[in-house]
PATORNU-369244 format. One record per residue (C-alpha): residue number from 1; x negated, y negated, z negated. Coordinates in Angstrom, 1 decimal, decimal comma. Each point is the difference from the previous one (the first is absolute). Example, Ala and Ser with C-alpha at 12.3 -4.5 7.8 and 13.67 -1.06 7.14 Angstrom:
<rec><seq>1</seq><px>-12,3</px><py>4,5</py><pz>-7,8</pz></rec>
<rec><seq>2</seq><px>-1,4</px><py>-3,4</py><pz>0,7</pz></rec>
***
This chain:
<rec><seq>1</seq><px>-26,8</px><py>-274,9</py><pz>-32,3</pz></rec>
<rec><seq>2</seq><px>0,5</px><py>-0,2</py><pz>3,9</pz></rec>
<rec><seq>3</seq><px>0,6</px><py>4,5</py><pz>-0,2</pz></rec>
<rec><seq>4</seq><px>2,8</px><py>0,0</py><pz>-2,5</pz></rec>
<rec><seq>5</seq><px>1,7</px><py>-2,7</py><pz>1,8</pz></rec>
<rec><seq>6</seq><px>0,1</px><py>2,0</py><pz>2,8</pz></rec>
<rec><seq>7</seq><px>1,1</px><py>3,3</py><pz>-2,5</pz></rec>
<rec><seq>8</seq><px>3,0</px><py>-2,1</py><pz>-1,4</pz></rec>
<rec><seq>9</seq><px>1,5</px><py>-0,3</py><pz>3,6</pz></rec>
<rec><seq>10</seq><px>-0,7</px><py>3,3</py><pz>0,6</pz></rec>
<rec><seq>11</seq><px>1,8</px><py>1,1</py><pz>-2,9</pz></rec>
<rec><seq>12</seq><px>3,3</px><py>-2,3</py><pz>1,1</pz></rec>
<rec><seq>13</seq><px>-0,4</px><py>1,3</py><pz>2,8</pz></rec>
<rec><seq>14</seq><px>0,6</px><py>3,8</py><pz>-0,7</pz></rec>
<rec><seq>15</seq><px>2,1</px><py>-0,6</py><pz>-2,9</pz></rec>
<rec><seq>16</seq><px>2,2</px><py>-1,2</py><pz>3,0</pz></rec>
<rec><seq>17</seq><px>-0,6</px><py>3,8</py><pz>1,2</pz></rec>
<rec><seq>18</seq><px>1,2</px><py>1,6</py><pz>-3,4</pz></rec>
<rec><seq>19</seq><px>-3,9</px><py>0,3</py><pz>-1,1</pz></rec>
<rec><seq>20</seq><px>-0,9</px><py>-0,4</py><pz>-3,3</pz></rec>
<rec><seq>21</seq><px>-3,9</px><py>-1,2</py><pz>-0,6</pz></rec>
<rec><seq>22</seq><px>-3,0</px><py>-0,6</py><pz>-2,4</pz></rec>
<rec><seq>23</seq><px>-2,8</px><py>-1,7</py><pz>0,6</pz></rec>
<rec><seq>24</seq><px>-3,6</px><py>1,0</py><pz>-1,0</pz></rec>
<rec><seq>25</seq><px>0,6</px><py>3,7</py><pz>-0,4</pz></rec>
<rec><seq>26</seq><px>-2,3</px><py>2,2</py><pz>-0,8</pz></rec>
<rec><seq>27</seq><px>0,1</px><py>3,4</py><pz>1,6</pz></rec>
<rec><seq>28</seq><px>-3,3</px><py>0,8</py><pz>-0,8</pz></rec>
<rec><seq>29</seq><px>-3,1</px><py>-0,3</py><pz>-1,9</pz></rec>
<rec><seq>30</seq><px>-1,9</px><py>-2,4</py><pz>2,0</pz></rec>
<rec><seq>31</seq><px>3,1</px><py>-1,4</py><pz>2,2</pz></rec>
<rec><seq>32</seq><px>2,5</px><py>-2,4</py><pz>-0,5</pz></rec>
<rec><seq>33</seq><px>2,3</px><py>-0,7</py><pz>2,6</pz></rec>
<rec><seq>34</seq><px>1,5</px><py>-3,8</py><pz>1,0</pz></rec>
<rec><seq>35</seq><px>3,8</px><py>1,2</py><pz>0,3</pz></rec>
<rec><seq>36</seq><px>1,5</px><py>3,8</py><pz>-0,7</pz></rec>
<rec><seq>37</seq><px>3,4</px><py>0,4</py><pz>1,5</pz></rec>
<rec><seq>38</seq><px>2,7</px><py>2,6</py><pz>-1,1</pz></rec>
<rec><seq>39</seq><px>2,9</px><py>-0,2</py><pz>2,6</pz></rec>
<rec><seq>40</seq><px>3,7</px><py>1,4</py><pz>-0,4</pz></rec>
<rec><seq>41</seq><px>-1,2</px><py>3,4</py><pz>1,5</pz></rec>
<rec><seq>42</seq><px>-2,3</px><py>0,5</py><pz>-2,4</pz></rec>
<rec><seq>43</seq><px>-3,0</px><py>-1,0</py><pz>2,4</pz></rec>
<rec><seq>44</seq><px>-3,0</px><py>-1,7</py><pz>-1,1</pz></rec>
<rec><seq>45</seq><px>-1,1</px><py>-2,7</py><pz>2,2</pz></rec>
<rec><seq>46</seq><px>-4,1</px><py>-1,7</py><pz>-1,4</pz></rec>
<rec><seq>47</seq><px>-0,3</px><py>-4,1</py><pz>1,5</pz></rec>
<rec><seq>48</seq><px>-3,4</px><py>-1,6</py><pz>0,0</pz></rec>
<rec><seq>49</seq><px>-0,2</px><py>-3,5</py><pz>0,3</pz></rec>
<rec><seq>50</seq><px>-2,9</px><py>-1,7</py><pz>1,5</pz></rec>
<rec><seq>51</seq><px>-0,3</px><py>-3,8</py><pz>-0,1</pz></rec>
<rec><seq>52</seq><px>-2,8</px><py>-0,1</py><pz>2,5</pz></rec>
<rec><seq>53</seq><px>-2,3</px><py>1,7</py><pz>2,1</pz></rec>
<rec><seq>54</seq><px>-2,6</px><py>-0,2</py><pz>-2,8</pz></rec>
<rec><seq>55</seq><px>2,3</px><py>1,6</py><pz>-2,3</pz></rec>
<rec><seq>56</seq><px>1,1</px><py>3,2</py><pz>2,5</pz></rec>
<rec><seq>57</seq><px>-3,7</px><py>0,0</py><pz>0,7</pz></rec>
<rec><seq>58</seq><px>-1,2</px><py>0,5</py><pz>-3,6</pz></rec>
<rec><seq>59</seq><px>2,9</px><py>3,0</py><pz>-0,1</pz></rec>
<rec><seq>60</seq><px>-1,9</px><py>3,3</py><pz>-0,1</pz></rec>
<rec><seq>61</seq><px>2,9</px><py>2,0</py><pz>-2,5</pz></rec>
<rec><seq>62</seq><px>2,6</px><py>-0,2</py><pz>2,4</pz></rec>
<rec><seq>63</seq><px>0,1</px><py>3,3</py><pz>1,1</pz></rec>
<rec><seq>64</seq><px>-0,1</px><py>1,7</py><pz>-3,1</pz></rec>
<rec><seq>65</seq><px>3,6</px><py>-1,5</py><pz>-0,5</pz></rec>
<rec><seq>66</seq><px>1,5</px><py>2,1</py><pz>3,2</pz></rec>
<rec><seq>67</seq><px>0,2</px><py>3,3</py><pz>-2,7</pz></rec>
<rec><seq>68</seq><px>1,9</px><py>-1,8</py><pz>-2,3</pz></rec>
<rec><seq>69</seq><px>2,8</px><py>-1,2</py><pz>2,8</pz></rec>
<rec><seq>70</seq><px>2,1</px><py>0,8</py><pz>2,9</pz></rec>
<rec><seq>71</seq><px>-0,5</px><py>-2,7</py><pz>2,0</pz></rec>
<rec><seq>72</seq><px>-3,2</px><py>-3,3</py><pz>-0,1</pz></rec>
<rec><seq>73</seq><px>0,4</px><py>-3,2</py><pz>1,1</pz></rec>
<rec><seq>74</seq><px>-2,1</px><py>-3,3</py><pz>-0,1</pz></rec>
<rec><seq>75</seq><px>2,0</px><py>-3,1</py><pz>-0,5</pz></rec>
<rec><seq>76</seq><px>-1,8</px><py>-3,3</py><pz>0,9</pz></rec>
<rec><seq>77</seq><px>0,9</px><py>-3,4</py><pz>1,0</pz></rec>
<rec><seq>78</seq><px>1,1</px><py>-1,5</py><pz>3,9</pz></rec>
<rec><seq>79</seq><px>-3,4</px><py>-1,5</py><pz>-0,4</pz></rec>
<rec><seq>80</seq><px>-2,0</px><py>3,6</py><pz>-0,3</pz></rec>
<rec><seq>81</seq><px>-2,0</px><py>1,4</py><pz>2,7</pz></rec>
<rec><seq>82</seq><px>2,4</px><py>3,0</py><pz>0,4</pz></rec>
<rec><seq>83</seq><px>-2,5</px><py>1,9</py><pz>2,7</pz></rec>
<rec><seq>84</seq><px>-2,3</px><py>1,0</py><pz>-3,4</pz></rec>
<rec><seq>85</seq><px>2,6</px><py>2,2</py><pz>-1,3</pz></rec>
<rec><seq>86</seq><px>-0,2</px><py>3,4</py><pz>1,2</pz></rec>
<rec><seq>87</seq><px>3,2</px><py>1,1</py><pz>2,3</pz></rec>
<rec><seq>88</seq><px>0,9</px><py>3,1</py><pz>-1,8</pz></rec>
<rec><seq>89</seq><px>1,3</px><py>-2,2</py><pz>-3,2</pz></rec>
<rec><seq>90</seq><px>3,0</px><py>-1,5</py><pz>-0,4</pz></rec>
<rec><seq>91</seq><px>-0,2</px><py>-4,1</py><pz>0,0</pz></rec>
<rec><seq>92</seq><px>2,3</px><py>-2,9</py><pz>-1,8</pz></rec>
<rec><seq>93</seq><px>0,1</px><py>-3,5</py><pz>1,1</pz></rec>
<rec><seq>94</seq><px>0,3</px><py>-1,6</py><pz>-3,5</pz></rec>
<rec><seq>95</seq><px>0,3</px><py>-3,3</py><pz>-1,9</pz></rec>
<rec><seq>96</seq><px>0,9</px><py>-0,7</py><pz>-3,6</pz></rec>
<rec><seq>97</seq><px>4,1</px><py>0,1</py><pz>0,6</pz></rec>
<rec><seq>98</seq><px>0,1</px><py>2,8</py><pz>2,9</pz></rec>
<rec><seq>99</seq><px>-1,6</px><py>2,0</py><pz>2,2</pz></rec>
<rec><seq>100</seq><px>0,9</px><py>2,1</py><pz>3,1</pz></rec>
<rec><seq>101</seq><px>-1,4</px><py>3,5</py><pz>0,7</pz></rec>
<rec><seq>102</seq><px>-1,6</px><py>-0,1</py><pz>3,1</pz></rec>
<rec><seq>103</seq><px>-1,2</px><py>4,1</py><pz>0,7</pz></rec>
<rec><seq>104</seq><px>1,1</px><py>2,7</py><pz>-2,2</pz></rec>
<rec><seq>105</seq><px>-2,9</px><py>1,9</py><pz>-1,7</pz></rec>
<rec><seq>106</seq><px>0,2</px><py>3,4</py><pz>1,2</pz></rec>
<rec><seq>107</seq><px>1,5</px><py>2,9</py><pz>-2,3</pz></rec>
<rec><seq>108</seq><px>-1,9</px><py>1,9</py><pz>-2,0</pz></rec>
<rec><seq>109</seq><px>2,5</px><py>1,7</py><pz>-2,7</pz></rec>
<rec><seq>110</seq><px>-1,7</px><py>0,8</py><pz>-3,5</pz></rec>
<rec><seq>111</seq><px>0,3</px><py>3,5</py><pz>-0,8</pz></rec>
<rec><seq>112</seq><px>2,8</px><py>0,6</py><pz>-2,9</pz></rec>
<rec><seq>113</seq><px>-2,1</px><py>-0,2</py><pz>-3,0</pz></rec>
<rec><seq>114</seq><px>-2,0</px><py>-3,1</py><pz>0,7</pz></rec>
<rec><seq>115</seq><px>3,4</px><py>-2,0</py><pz>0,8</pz></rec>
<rec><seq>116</seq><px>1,0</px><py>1,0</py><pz>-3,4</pz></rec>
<rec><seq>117</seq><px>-3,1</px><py>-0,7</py><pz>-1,5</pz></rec>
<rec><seq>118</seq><px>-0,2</px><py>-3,1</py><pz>1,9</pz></rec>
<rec><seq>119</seq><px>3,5</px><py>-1,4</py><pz>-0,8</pz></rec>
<rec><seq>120</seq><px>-0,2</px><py>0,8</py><pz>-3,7</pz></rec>
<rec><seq>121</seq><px>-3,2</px><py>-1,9</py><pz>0,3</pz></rec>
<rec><seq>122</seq><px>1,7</px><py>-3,0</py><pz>1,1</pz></rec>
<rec><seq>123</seq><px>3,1</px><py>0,4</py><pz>-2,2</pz></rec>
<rec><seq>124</seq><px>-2,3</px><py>-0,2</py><pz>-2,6</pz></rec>
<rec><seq>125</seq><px>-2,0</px><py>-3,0</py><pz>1,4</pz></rec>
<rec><seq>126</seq><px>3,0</px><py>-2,1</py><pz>0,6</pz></rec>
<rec><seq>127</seq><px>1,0</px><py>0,7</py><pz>-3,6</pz></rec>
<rec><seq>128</seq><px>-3,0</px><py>-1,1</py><pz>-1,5</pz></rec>
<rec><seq>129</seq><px>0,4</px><py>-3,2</py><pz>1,7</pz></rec>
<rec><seq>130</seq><px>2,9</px><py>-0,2</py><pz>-1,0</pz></rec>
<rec><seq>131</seq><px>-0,4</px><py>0,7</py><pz>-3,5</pz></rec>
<rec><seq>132</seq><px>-2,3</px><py>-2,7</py><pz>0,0</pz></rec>
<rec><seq>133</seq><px>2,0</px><py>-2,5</py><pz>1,2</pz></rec>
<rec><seq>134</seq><px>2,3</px><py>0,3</py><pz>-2,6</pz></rec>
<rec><seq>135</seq><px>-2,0</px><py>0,6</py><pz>-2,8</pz></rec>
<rec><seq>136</seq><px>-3,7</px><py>-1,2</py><pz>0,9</pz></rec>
<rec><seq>137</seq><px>-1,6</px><py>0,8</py><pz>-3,4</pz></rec>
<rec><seq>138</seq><px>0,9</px><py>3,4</py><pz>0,0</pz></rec>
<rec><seq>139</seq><px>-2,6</px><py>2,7</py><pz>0,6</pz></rec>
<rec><seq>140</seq><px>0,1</px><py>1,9</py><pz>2,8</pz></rec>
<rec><seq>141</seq><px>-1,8</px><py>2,9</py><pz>0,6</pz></rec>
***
């Protein structure tokens, strides 16, 4: 799939930053978010990738993600029209070995408790999949 192509250079990308990352999170009944971030600072840093203007344009969640993060950013190909995505979101030039962050999403720090709801969240995400790497007949709840 052309989207988690782009999420795997994303994620080489900011592991190069000290990020950690999961892909698919959840933070939210009804959401699911293309790349979560958790940086050395504790921040929280939400990707989506978009493959093609038919894909950003079929995007209507993308906002409800900005609660659940301190800063958004699209990451697309050299090939996407870059003039759909709003300014005031960050934006990643990506491919499936690298990518290069282009504009910084504007902060927007998560108050205390939804950091640490948030980051427990994906502690517990990234140890699921982890768990079911190594043991894939295991039930998870």
């Amino acid at each position: 799939m052309p989207g988690q192509v782009l999420a795997r250079g994303v994620c080489r990308h900011l592991a190069g930053h000290g990020f950690v990352t999961v892909e698919e999170f959840v933070p939210d009944r009804g959401l699911r978010m293309d790349v979560l971030a958790l940086g050395p600072k504790g921040e929280l840093w939400c990707v989506e990738c978009k493959s093609s203007r038919a894909d950003y344009m079929s995007d209507s969640k993308w906002q409800g993600y900005l609660p659940y993060c301190d800063r958004f950013f699209w990451a697309v190909d050299t090939d996407f029209p870059v003039e759909l995505l709003p300014e005031e979101t960050g934006l990643i030039i990506a491919d499936g070995y690298d990518a290069e962050i282009l504009r910084m999403g504007p902060e927007d720090k998560l108050a205390g408790a939804r950091r640490a709801k948030q980051t427990r969240r994906f502690a517990q995400h990234a140890a699921r999949r982890l768990m079911a790497l190594r043991d894939p007949e295991a039930r998870l709840g």
